[in-house]
PyMOL Python script that loads the backbone (N, CA, C, O; Angstrom):
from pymol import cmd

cmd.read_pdbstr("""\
ATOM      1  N   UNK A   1     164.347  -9.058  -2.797  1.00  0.00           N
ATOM      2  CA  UNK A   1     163.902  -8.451  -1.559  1.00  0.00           C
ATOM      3  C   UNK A   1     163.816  -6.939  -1.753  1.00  0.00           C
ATOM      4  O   UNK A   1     164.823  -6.409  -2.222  1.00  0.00           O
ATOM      5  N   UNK A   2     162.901  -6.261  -1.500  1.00  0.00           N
ATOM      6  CA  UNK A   2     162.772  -4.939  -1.589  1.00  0.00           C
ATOM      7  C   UNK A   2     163.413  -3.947  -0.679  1.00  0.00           C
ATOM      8  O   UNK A   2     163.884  -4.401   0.363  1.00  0.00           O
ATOM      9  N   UNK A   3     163.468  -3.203  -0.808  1.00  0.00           N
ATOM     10  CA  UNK A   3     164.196  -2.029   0.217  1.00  0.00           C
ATOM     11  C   UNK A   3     163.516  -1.249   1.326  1.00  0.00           C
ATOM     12  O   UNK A   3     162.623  -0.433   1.095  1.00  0.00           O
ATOM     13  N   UNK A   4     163.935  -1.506   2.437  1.00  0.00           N
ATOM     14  CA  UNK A   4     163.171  -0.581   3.395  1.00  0.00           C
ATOM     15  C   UNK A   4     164.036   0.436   4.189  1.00  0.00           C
ATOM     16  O   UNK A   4     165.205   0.175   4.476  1.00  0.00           O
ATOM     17  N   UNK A   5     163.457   1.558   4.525  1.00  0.00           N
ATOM     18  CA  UNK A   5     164.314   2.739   5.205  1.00  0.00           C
ATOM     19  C   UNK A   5     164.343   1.840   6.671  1.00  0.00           C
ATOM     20  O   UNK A   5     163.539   1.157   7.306  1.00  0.00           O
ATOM     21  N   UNK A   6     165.793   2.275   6.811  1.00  0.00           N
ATOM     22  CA  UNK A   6     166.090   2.197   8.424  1.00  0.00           C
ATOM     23  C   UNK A   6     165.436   2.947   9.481  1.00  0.00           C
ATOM     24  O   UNK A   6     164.857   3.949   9.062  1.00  0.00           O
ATOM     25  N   UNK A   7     165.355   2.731  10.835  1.00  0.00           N
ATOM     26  CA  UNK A   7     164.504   3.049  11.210  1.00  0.00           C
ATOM     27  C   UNK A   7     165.063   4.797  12.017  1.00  0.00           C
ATOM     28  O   UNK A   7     164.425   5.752  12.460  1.00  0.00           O
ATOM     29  N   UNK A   8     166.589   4.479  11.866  1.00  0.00           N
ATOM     30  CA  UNK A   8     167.328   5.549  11.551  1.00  0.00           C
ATOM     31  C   UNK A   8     167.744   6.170  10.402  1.00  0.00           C
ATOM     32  O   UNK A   8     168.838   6.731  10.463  1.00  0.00           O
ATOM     33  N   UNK A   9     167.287   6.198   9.623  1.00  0.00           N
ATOM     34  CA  UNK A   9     167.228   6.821   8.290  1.00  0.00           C
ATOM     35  C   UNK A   9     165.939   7.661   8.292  1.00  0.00           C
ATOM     36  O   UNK A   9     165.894   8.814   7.863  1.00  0.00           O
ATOM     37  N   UNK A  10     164.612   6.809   8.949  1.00  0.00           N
ATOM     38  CA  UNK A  10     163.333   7.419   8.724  1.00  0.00           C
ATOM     39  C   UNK A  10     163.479   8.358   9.655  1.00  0.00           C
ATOM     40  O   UNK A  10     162.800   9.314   9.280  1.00  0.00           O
ATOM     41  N   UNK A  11     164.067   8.636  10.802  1.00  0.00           N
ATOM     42  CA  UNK A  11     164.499   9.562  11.872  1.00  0.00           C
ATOM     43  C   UNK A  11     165.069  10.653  11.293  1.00  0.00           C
ATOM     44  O   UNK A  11     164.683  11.792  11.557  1.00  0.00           O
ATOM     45  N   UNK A  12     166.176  10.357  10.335  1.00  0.00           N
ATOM     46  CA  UNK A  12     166.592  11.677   9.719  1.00  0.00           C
ATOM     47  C   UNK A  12     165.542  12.783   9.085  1.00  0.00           C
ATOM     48  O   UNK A  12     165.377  13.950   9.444  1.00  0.00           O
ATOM     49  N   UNK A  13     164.874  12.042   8.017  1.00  0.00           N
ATOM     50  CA  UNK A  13     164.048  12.378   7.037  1.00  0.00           C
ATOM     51  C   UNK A  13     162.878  12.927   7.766  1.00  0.00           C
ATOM     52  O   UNK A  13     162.290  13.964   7.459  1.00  0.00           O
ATOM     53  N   UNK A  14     162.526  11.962   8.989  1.00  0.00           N
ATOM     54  CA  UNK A  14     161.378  13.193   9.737  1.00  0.00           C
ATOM     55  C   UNK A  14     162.520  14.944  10.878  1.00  0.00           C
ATOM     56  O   UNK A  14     162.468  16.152  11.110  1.00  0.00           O
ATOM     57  N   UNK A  15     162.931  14.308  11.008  1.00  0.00           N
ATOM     58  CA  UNK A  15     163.160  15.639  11.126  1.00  0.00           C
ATOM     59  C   UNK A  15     163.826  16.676  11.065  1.00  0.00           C
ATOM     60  O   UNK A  15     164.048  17.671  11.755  1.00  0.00           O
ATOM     61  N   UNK A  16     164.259  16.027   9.578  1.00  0.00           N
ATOM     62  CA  UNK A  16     164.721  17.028   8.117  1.00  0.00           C
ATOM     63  C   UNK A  16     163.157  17.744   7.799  1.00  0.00           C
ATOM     64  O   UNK A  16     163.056  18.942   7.532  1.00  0.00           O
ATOM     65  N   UNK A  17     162.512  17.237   7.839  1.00  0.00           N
ATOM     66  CA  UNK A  17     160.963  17.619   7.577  1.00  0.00           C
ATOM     67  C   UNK A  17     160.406  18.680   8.852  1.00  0.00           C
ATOM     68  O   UNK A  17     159.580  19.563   8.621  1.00  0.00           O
ATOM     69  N   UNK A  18     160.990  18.441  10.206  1.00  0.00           N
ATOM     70  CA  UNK A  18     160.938  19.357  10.796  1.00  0.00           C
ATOM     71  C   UNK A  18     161.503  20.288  10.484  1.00  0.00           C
ATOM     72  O   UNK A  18     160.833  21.219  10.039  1.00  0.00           O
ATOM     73  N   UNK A  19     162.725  20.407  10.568  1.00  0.00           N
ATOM     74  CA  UNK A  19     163.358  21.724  10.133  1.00  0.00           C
ATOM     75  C   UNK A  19     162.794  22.496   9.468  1.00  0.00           C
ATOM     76  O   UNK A  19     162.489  23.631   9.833  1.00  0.00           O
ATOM     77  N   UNK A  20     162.506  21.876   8.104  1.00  0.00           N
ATOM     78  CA  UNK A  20     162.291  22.575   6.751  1.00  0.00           C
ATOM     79  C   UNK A  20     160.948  23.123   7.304  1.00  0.00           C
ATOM     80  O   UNK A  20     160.617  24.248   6.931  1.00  0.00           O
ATOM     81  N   UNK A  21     160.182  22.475   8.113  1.00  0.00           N
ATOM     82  CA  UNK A  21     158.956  23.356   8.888  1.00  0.00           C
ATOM     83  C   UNK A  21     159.137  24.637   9.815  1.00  0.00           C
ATOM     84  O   UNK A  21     158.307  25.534   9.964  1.00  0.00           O
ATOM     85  N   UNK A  22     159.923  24.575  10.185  1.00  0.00           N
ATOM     86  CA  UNK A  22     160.322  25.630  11.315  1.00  0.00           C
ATOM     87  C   UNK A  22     161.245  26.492  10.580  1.00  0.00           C
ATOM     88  O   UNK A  22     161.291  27.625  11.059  1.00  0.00           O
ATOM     89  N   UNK A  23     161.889  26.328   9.704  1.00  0.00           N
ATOM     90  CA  UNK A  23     162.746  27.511   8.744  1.00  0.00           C
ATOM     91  C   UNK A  23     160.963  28.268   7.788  1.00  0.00           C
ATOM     92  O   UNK A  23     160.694  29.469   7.777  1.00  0.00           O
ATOM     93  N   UNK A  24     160.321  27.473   7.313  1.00  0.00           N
ATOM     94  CA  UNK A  24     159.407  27.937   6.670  1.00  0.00           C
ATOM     95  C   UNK A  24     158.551  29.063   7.451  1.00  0.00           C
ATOM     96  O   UNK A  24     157.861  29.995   7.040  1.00  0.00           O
ATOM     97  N   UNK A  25     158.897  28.568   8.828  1.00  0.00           N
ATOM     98  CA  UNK A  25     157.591  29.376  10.005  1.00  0.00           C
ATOM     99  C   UNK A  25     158.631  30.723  10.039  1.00  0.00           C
ATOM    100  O   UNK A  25     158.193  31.814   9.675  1.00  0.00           O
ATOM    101  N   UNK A  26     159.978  30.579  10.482  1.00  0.00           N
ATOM    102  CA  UNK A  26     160.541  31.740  10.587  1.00  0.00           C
ATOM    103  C   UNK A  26     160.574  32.639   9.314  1.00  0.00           C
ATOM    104  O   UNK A  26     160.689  33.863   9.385  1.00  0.00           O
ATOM    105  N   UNK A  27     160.475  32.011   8.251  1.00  0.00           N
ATOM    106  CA  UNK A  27     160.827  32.546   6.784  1.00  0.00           C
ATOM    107  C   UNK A  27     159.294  33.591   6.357  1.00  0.00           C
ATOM    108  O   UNK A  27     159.148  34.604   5.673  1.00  0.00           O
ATOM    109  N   UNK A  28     158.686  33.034   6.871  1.00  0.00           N
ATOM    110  CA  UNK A  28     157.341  33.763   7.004  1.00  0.00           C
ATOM    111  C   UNK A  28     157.118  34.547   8.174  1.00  0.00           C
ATOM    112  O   UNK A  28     156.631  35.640   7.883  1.00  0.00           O
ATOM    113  N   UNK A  29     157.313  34.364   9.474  1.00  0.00           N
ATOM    114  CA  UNK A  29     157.326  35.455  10.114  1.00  0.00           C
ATOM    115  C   UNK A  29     158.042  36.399   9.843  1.00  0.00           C
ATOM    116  O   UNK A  29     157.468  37.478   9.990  1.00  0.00           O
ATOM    117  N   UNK A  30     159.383  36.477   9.401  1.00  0.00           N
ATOM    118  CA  UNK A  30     160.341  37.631   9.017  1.00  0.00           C
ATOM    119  C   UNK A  30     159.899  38.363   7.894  1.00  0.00           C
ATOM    120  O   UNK A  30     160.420  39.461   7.702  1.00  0.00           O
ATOM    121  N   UNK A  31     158.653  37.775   6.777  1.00  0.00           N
ATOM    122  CA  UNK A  31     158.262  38.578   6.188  1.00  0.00           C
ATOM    123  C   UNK A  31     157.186  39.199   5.847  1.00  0.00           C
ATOM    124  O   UNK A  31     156.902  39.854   4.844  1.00  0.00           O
ATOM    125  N   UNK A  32     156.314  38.787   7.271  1.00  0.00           N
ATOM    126  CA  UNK A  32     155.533  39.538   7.989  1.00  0.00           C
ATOM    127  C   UNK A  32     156.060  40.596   8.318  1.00  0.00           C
ATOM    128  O   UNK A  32     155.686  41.625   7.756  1.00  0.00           O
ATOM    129  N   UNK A  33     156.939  40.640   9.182  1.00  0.00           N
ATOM    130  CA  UNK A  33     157.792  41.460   9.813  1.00  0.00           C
ATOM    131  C   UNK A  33     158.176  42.543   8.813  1.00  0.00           C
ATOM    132  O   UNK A  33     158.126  43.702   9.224  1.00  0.00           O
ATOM    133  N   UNK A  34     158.408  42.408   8.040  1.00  0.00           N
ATOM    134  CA  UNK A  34     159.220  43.474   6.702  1.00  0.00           C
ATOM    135  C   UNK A  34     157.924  43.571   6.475  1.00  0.00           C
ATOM    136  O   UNK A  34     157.634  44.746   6.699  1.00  0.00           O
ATOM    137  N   UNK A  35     156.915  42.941   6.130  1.00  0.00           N
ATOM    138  CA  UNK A  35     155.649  43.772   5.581  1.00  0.00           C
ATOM    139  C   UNK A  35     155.397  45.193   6.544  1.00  0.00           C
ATOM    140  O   UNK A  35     155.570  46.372   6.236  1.00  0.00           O
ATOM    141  N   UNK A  36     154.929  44.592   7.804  1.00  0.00           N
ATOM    142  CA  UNK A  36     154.811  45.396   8.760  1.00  0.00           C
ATOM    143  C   UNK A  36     155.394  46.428   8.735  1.00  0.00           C
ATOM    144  O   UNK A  36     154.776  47.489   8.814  1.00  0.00           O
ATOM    145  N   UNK A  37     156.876  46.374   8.604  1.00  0.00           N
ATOM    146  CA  UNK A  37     157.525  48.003   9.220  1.00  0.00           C
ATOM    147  C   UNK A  37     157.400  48.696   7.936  1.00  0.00           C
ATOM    148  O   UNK A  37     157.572  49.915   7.961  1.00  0.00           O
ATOM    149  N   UNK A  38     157.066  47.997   6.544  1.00  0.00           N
ATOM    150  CA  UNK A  38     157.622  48.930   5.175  1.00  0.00           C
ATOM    151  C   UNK A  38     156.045  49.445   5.033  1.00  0.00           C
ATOM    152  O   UNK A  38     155.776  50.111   4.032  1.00  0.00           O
ATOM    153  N   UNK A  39     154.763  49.099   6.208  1.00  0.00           N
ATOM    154  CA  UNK A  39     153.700  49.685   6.448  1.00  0.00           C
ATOM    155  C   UNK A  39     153.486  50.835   6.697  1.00  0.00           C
ATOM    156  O   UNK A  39     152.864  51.809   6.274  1.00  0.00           O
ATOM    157  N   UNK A  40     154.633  50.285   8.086  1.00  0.00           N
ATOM    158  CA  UNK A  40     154.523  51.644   8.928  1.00  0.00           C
ATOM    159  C   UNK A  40     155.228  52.323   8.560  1.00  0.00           C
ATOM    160  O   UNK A  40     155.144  53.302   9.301  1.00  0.00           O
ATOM    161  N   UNK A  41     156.363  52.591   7.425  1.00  0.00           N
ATOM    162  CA  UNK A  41     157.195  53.466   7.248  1.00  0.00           C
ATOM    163  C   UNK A  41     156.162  53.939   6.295  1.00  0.00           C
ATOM    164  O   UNK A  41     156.122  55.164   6.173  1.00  0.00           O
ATOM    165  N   UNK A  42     155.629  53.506   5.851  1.00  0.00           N
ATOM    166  CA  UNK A  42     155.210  53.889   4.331  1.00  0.00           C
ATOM    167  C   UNK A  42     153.472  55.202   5.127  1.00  0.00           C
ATOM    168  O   UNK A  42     153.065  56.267   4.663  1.00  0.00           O
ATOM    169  N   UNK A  43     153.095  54.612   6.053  1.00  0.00           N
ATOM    170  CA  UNK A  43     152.062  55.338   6.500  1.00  0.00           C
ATOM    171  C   UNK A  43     152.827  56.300   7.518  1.00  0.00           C
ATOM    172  O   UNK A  43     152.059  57.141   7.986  1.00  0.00           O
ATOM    173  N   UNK A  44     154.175  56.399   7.997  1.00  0.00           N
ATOM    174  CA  UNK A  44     154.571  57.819   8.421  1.00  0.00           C
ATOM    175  C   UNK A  44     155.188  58.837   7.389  1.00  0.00           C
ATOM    176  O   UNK A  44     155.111  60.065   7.428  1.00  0.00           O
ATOM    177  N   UNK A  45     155.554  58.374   6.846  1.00  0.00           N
ATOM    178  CA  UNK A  45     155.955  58.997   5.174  1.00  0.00           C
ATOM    179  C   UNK A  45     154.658  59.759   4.675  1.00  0.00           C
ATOM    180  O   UNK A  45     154.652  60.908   4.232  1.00  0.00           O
ATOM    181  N   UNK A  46     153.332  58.752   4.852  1.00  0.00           N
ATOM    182  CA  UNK A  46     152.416  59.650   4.358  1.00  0.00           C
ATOM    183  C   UNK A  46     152.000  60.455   5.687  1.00  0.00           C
ATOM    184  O   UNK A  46     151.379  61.392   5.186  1.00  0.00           O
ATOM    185  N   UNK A  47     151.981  60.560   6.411  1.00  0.00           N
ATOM    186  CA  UNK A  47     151.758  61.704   7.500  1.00  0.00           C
ATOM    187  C   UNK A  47     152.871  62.587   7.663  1.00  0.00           C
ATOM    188  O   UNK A  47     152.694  63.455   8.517  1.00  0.00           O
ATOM    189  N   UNK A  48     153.673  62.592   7.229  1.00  0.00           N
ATOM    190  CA  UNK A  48     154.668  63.716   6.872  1.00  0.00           C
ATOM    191  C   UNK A  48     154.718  64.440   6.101  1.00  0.00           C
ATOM    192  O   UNK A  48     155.085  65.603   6.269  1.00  0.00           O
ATOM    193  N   UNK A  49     154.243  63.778   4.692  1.00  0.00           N
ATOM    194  CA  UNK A  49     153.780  64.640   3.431  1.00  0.00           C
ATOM    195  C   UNK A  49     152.048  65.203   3.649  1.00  0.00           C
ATOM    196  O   UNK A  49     151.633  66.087   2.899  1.00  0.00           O
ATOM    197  N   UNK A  50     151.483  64.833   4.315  1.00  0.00           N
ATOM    198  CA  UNK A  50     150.263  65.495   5.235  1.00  0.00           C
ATOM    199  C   UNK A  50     150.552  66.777   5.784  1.00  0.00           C
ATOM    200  O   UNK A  50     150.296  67.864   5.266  1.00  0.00           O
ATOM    201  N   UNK A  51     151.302  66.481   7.262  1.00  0.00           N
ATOM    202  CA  UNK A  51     152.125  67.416   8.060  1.00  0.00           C
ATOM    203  C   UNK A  51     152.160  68.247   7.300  1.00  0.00           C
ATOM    204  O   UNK A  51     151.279  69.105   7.361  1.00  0.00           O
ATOM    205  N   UNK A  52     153.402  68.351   6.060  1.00  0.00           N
ATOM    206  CA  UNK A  52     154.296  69.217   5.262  1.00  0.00           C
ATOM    207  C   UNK A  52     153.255  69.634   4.730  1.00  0.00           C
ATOM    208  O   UNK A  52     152.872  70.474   5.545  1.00  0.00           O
ATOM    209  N   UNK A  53     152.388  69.617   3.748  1.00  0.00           N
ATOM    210  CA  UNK A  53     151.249  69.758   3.103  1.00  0.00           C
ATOM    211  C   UNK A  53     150.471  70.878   3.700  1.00  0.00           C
ATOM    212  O   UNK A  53     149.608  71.515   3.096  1.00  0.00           O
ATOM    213  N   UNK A  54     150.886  71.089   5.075  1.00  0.00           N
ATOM    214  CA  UNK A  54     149.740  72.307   6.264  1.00  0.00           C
ATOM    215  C   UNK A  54     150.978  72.906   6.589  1.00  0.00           C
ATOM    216  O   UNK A  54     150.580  73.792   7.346  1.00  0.00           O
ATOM    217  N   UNK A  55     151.886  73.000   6.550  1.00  0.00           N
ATOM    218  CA  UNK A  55     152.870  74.213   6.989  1.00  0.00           C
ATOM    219  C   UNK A  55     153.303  74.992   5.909  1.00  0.00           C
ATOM    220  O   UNK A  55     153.549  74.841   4.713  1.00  0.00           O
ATOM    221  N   UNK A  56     153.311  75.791   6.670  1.00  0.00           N
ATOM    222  CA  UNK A  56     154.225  77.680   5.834  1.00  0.00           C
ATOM    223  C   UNK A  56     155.266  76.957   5.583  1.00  0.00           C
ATOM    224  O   UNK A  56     155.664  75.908   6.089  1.00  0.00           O
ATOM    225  N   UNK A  57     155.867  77.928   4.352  1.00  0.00           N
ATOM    226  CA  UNK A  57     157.469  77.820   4.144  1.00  0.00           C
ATOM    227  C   UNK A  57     158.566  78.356   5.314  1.00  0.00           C
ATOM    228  O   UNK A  57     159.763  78.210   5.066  1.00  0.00           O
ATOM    229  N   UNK A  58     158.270  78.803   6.231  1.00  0.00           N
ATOM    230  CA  UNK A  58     158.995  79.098   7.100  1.00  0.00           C
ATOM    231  C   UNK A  58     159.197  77.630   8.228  1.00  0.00           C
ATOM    232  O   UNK A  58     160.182  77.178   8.811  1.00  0.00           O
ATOM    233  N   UNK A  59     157.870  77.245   8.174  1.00  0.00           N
ATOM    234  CA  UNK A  59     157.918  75.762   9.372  1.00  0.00           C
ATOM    235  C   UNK A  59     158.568  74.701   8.274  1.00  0.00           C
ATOM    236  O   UNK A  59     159.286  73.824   8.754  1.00  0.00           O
ATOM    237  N   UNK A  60     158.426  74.711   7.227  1.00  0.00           N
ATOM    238  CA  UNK A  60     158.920  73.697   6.407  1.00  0.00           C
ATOM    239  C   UNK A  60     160.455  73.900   6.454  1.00  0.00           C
ATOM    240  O   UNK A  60     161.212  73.052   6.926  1.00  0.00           O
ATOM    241  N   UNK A  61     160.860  75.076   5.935  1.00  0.00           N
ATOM    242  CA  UNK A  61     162.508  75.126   6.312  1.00  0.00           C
ATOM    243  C   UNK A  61     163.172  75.418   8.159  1.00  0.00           C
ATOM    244  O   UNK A  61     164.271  75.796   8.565  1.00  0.00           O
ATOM    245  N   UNK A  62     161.962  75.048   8.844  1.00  0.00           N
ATOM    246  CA  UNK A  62     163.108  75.168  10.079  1.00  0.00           C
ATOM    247  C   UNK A  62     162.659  73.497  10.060  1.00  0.00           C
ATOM    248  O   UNK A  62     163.584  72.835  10.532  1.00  0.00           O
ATOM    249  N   UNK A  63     161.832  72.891   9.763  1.00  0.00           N
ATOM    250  CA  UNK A  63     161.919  71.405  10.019  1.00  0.00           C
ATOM    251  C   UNK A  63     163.192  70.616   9.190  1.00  0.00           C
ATOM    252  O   UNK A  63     163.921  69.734   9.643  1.00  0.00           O
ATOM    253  N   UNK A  64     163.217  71.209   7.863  1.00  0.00           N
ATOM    254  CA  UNK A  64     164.791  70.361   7.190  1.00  0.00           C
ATOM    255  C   UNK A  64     165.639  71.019   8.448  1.00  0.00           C
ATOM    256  O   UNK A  64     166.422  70.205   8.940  1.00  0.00           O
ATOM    257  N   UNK A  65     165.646  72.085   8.956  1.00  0.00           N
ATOM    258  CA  UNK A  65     166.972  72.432   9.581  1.00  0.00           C
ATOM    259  C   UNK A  65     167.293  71.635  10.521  1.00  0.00           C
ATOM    260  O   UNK A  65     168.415  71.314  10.913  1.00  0.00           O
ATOM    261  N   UNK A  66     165.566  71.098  11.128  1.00  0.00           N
ATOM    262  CA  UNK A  66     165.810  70.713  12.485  1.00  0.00           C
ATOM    263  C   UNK A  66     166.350  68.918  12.025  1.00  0.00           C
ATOM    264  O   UNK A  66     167.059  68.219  12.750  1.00  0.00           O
ATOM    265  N   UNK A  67     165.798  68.507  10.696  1.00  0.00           N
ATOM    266  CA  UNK A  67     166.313  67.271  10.836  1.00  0.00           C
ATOM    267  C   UNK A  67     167.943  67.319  10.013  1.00  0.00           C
ATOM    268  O   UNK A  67     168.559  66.317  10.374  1.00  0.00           O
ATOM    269  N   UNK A  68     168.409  67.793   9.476  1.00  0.00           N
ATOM    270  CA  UNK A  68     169.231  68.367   9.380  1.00  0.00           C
ATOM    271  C   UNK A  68     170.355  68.121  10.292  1.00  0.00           C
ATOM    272  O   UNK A  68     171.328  67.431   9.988  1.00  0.00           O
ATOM    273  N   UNK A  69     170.111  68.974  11.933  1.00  0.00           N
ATOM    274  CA  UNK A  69     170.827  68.785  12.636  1.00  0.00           C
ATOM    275  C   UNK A  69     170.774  67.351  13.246  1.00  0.00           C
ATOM    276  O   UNK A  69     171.577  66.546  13.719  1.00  0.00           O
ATOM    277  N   UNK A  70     169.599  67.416  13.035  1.00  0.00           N
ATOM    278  CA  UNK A  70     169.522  65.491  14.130  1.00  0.00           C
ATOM    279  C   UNK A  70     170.555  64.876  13.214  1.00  0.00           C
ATOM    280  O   UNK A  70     171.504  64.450  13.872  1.00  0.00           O
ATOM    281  N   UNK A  71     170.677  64.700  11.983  1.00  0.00           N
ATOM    282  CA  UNK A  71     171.372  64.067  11.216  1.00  0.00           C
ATOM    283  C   UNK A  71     173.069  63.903  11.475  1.00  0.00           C
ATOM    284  O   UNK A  71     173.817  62.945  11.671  1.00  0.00           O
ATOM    285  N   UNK A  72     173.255  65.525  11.350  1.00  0.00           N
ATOM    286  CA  UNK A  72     174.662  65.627  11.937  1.00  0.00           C
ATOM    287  C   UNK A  72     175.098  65.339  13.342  1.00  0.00           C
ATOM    288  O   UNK A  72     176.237  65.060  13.719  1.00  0.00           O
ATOM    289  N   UNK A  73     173.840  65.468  14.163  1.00  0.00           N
ATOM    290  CA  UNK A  73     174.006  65.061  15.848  1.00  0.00           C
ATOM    291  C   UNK A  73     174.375  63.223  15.566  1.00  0.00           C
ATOM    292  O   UNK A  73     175.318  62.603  16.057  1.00  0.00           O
ATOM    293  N   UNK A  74     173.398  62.730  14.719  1.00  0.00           N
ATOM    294  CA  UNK A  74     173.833  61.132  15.222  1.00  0.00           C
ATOM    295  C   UNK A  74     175.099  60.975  14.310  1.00  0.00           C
ATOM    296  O   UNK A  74     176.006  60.352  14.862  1.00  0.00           O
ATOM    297  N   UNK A  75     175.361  61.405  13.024  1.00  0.00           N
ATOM    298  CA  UNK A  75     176.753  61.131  12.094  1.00  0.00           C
ATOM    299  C   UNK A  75     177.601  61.467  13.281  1.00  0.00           C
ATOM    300  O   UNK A  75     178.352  60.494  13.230  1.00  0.00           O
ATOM    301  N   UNK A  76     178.105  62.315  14.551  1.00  0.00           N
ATOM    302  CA  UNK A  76     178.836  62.806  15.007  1.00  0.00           C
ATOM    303  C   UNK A  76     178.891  61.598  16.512  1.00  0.00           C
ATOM    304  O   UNK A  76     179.841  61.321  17.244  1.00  0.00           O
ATOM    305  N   UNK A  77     177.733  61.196  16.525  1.00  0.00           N
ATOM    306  CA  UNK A  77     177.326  60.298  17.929  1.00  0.00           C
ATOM    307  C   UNK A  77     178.391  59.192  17.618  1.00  0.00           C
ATOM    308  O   UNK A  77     179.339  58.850  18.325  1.00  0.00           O
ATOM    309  N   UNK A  78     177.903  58.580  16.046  1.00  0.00           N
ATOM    310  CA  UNK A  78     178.487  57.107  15.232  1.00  0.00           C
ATOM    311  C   UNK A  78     179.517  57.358  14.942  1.00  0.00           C
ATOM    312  O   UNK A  78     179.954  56.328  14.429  1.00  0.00           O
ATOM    313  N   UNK A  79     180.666  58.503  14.914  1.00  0.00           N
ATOM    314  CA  UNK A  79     181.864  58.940  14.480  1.00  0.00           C
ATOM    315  C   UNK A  79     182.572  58.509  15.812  1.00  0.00           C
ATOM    316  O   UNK A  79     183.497  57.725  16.025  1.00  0.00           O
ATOM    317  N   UNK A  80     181.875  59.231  16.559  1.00  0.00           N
ATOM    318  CA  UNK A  80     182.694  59.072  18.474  1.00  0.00           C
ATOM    319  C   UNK A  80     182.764  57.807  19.001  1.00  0.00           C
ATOM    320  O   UNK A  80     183.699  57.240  19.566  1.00  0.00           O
ATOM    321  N   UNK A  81     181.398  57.356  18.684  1.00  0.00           N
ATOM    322  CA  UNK A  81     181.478  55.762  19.157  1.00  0.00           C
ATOM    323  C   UNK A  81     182.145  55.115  18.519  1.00  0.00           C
ATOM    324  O   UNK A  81     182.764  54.327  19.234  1.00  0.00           O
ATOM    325  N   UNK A  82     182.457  54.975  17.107  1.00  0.00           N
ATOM    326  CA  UNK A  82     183.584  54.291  16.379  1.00  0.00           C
ATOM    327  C   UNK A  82     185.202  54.483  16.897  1.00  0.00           C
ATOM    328  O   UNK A  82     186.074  53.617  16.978  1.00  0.00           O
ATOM    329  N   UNK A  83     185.280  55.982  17.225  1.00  0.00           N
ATOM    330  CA  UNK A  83     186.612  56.034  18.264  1.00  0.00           C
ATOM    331  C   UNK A  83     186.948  55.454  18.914  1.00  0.00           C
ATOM    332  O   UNK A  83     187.918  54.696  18.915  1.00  0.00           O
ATOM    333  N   UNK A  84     185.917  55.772  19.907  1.00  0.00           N
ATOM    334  CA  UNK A  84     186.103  54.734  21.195  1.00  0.00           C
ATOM    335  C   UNK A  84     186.199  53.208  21.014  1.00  0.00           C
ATOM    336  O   UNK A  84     186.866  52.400  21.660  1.00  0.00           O
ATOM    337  N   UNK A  85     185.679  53.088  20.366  1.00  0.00           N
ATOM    338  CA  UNK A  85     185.683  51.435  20.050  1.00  0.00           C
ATOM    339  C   UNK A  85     186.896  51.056  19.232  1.00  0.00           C
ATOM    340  O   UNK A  85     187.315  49.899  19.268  1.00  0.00           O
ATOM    341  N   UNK A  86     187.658  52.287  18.262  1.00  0.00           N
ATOM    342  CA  UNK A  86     189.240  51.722  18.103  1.00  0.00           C
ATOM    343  C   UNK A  86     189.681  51.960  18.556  1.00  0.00           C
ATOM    344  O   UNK A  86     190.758  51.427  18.288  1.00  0.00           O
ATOM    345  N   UNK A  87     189.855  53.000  19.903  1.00  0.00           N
ATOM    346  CA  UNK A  87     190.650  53.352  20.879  1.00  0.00           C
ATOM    347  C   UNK A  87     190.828  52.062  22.028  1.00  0.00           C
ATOM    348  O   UNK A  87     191.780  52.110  22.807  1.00  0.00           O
ATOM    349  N   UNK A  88     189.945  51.021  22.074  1.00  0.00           N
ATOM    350  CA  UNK A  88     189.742  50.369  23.119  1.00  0.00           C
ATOM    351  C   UNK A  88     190.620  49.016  22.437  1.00  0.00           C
ATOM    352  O   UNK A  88     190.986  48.070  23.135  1.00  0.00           O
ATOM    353  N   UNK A  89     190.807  49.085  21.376  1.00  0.00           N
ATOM    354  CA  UNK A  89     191.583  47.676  20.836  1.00  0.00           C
ATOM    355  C   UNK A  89     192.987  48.444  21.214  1.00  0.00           C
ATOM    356  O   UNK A  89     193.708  47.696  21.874  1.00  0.00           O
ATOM    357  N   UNK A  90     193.417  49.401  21.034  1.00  0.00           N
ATOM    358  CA  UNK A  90     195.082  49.640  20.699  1.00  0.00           C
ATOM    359  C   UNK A  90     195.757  49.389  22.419  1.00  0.00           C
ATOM    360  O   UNK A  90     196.968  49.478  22.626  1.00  0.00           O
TER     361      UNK A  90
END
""", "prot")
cmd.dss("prot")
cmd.show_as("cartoon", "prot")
cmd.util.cbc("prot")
cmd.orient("prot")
C-alpha cells in the first residue's frame, strides 16, 4: 500500500508554504527599504559635497562648527535621557 499525506499533514506543509511566502514578501520589502534610504543618503551626501563645493572657506568652517554643535547638543540630549531613565529604576 503506498503512502499518502494526512490531510493534516498536507495542512501543515501548505501553510509552511505560506509562511515561507510572507517572510519572503517581508524579506524583500525590507530590502527595498535599505535600498531606498542608502539612496537617499547617498544622493544627500552628494548635495552636500555640491553645497560644500560653492562655499568660501569661511561658510565651510562655520558649517563643521554648526554641525559640530548639533552633535554635542544631541550626545548631551542622549546623556540626560539615559539619566533619567536610570534615575527612574533606583
Amino acid at each position: 500500500m503506498a503512502f499518502t499525506p494526512s490531510k493534516d499533514q498536507k495542512r501543515r506543509e501548505r501553510e509552511q508554504r505560506k509562511l515561507e511566502k510572507r517572510l519572503a514578501r517581508e524579506e524583500a520589502k525590507a530590502e527595498k527599504l535599505l535600498a531606498k534610504r542608502a539612496d537617499e543618503a547617498y544622493e544627500a551626501e552628494e548635495e552636500d559635497e555640491k553645497d560644500i563645493s560653492e562655499m568660501t572657506e569661511a561658510e565651510i568652517q562655520a558649517k563643521l562648527e554648526a554641525d559640530f554643535e548639533a552633535e554635542l547638543a544631541a550626545e548631551a540630549a542622549e546623556k540626560a535621557k539615559a539619566e533619567a531613565e536610570g534615575g527612574e529604576d533606583s
